[in-house]
Every structure is written in C-alpha cells, then in structure tokens.
Steps between C-alpha positions, in 0.01 A plus 500: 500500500542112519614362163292284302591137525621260158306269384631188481289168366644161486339201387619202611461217212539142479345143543441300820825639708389855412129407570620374900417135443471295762354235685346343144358833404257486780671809614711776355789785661643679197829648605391846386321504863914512626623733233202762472580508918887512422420788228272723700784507797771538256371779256275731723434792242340260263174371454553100487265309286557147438301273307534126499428238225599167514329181272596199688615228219565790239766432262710776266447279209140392451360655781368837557751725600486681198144628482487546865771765448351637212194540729670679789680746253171598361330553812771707568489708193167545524459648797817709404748394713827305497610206669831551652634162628402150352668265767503213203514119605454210210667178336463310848187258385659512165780298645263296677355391184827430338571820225786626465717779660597632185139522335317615833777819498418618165151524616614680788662736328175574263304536801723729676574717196128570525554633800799689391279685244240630737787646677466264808834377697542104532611365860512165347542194752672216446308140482507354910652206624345159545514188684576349169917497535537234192811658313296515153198698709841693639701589132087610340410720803920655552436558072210689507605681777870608361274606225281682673785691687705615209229644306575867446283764491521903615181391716536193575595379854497127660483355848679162568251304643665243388813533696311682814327196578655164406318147630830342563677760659213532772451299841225279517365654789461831225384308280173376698483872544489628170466273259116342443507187252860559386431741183249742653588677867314548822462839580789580729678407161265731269597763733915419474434555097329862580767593713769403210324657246453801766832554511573517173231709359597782819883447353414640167205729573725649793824568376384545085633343258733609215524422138840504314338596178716655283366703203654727239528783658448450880494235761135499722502405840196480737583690844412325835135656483472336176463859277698452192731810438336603131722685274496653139728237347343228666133629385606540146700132521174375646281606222746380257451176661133488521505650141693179357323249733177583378594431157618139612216412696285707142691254237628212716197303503453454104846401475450253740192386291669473189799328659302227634286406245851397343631276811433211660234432778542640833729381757212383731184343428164698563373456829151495567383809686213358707216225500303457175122347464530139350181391333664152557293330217721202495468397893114347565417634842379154595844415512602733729213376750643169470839727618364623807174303648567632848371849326223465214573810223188660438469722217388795673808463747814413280766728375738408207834648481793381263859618601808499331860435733678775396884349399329170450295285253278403735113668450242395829115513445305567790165401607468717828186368703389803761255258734817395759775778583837394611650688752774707362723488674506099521499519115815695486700345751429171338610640132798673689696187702411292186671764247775457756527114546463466076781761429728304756450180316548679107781658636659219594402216277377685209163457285355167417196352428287500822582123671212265498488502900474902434197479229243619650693762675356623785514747777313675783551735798670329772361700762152500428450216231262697350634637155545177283662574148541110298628539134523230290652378139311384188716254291269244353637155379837577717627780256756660781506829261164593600576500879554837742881580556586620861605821324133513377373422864663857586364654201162427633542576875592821317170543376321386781675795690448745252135450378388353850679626828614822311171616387282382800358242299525233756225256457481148414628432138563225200749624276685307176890573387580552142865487417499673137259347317451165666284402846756365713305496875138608677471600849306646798532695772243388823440564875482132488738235365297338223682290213526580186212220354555563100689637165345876399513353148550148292668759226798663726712635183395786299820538317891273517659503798848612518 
C-alpha cells in the first residue's frame, strides 16, 4: 500500500520583497514560485502548499502586519487546520521611513510569538540589501538584522538574506541582473532569495531538528522524523508545566492592571492604527479649490481623510479629489527617490527650517513629469516658528505614502500639515504642476507653538 503523504503548508509573508515587486509594481514574481518548485523536488512524500502574501509599503509598526496575521490564523482555524511554516519578512520599509531597529524588533517579536502560539514554525528572513551603502543606512539595517538573528526560540529559524546577497559584494554586471531600482529585485534575483530560503527550510525539515530542553525529570529530543520520544516523567513534568502556566497567564493580567495604574506612561506613544474621518470644520472647502484649480472639488467627488505620522507631531488632512487618477506607480516612485534625496540631506546637515529657495518645496516624477506634489509653509508677518522643518517635509511624504500610494488612493489631492496644534503648511498633489495661489486660513494657530 503506498503511504499517505504529509501535509505540509507554508505561507510565505511579508511586504513588497515577499509580494515579487518589480518593475514599479506593474508586475509581480513572488519567490514562493522558486521555493514551492525547490520544495516539491526536495520533499516528495508531502503535499506542498504554499501561500503567498506580501503588502507592498507595509510597515511592522503602523502598518498592517498584525491583523493580516490575525486573519490568516483564523482562516486557518476555521477550516481546522494548521499552518506549518510562516516564512516571516518585516522592518525593511520601517527603516525606510526612519524607526528604529530596536522598536521595529519588539514588534517582531509580538508578531512572531503569535505565531508561536498557534503552533506554527518561523523561517524568519533577514531585511535585504540596498543600493543605499551610506554607513548610518549600513549600522540601522546590520542592527536590526543582528537582532533578528539572535532571537531564540525552540521554533524559530532565520535565513541570512542579508549576508546571501550583499549590493557591494556583487559585480555590476549581477547587479543589472538582479537587482530592479536598487531596493526591490528583478526576477532572476526573486528567484536567488527562493533558492536561499530553499535551502534552508530542506536543512531543517530534512535532517529534524533537536531541542536541548531540559526538564525535571527527563531531557526530550525530537528524532530525525520529527516524533518526540513521550515518556511518563516527561508527561507528568509537562502537565506540571501547563498546570502552573495557566495560572500565570489566569492571574498575570490583573497584576499587570493594578501595576500600571501606579506607573508612569508607556514607553511609546500611541500610534494611530489606520485613517480616521475628519469632519474638517475648521478648513472652508473654498480654500482648498483655491489649492488645486487644475482639479475643481465637487462635493459629490471629495474624500477627507486626517492622518497622524506615527513617531511624529505632524497630523495631514486630506482632501482626496477622485475626478483625475495618478498612475501609481509614477506616484510612488516620485515619493520614493524624494524620501531618498531628503534623508541624504537630514542625515548630513541635520533639521532646519525649510530655506527660503526651498519654500514651496516641490517635486515630481522625473520620468514622466506627471505626479506633481508642491508643499508649502504658512508663517504670516515673517514669524520663522510657523514654517515646515525638512524633518516635517518627511513626515508628510510619510503620509502621502501611507494614506495615498499605500491604500490605492492615488488621485489628485490638497492636503494641509498640522504640527501639534498649530498649521504650519498646505499642499497638493496634481498630474499637473499648478502653484500653490493662497493661505488655507488667515487664522493658522489653534493653540502655542512649541
């Protein structure tokens, strides 16, 4: 009689390098395509099933890595199964956007403890290389990924990207090959990542994996067909241990209560977890005409978003027009080299005031001129402390990539920047380079500036 195969299902998790990226988004080639092929030749009495999904732009912290998790583990549960592999990929865009290493870990960790719990292995992957060889971009990207590799966990595997693949160890002629627009790959180069990750998923699958845990009365290891050897002591030390850890888990939570309504506030600030309707009764929509003439707001066509930069004090309210779409791509690749040429110039002068040469600051696509983004201070009377900081300039390309290119929202839009409780700029975003004609407001403060 032929045995039955395994099962074995694998999702393969991530943002845009999990997703296949390339080419602007206009097309994708996940690297699952290489490693479900690698799989099926390397473990013929299982069933393969490998599922990918990848969020290009998605970020650990403020994004939506964790409900998209959540919603995968559900599914799963549902239908009773269990997932057996997450290959796990995040903290890459995080970089991008300036957090740091040390913050997007501990979300790491919560999201693959998650995973942990549902009794799912992690093949986590360490963030990939970039054109970007600046030593700062270096010392964040080496942090998070020493990090990343001495995490410890009975199920918990990585795969050195990182190392695997390195921008200034290759040739340029391999370069051209495999790498697309210097962060995302072509897909000769999606297809070098599958066979890395290939190899080390067949390492531990194929030759098992054992666990020094030592116990009370016996030591368990996992043979090579990954059958635990169960014995009497070991059951009786197990329930023990599930005995006592259910009583933590029971009681844990009201101390925890008690003990923080008697310390200080939290370590980090509250992040908001998505976009929020603004009635906007302090901006007359008139204004925001005056904004953006190439693209009359009509009621029936406008929709108002406001958007607090995580990590900042920066809050953007959107008016999103839907008449005129901008192509996405376009949109992103003009937020994208922009992100790039601002961080080059904080990193090495620092924050300031924008200059008066810079006020408006503007931008477009340089290779089709048609995305036009134009931002621009309100400081009445020459009071410098009401003008946009360069920082603040990256605080809002933020939000232009998370509420716009992120969520397919990529029309034509006027938008104004809050930083706390004071107006500081108004923009637009346009297929067409109009100026900005007006102030949103002859009142920009709502509260002291500081």
């Amino acid at each position: 009689m032929m045995a039955q195969k395994q099962e074995l299902r694998v999702l393969c998790f991530g943002a845009s390098i999990t997703a296949g990226f390339h080419s602007w988004g206009l097309r994708h080639h996940p690297y699952a395509n290489r490693l479900k092929d690698r799989l099926h030749a390397g473990l013929p009495s299982h069933n393969i099933e490998v599922e990918v999904d990848g969020l290009s732009g998605d970020r650990v912290i403020g994004g939506e890595y964790l409900s998209r998790l959540r919603r995968h583990f559900n599914a799963t549960a549902g239908k009773n199964e269990r997932l057996d592999w997450l290959i796990f990929q995040g903290g890459g865009n995080d970089l991008v956007w300036g957090q740091e290493p040390a913050a997007i870990f501990d979300v790491l960790n919560t999201l693959w403890k998650i995973s942990f719990q549902q009794g799912t292995k992690v093949m986590a992957l360490t963030v990939t290389d970039t054109n970007d060889q600046r030593p700062q971009t270096r010392e964040s990207y080496t942090k998070l990924n020493e990090l990343i590799k001495a995490y410890q966990h009975e199920n918990f595997f990585v795969a050195d990207l990182f190392s695997k693949i390195q921008y200034a160890k290759t040739s340029s002629e391999m370069r051209k090959a495999i790498w697309d627009d210097g962060l995302h790959f072509k897909p000769a180069g999606y297809d070098m990542i599958g066979d890395a990750i290939a190899d080390r998923l067949l390492e531990v699958i194929e030759t098992g994996y054992r666990i020094s845990q030592t116990l009370p009365y016996k030591r368990l290891t996992l043979l090579l067909n990954g059958t635990p050897r169960i014995t009497w002591e070991y059951q009786v030390t197990m329930l023990a241990l599930h005995t006592m850890t259910r009583l933590i888990m029971l009681y844990f939570p009201l101390l925890w209560m008690s003990a923080t309504n008697l310390i200080a506030k939290p370590l980090h600030p509250p992040i908001d977890d998505g976009l929020i309707d603004a009635p906007l009764d302090h901006i007359a929509h008139d204004q925001f005409k005056r904004i953006l003439p190439s693209t009359p707001l009509a009621i029936g066509d406008k929709h108002i978003y406001n958007y607090h930069v995580p990590g900042s004090t920066i809050t953007v309210y959107f008016i999103i027009d839907t008449t005129d779409r901008i192509e996405r791509g376009t949109m992103g690749r003009a937020l994208f080299y922009e992100r790039q040429r601002l961080q080059r110039r904080l990193d090495d002068k620092g924050n300031a005031w924008l200059r008066v040469q810079d006020d408006p600051y503007k931008f477009y696509d340089r290779v089709t001129g048609k995305c036009m983004i134009e931002m621009k201070s309100i400081h009445p009377g020459g009071n410098d402390g009401l003008r946009l900081t360069y920082r603040g300039v990256l605080d809002v390309l933020q939000a232009l990539w998370d509420v716009m290119y992120f969520k397919h929202r990529t029309y034509e839009a006027a938008f104004q920047v809050e930083n706390g409780t004071y107006l500081v700029a108004i923009g637009k975003v346009a297929v067409n380079n109009v100026p900005i004609v007006a102030p949103l407001t002859t009142n920009p403060g709502r509260g002291t500036y500081t």
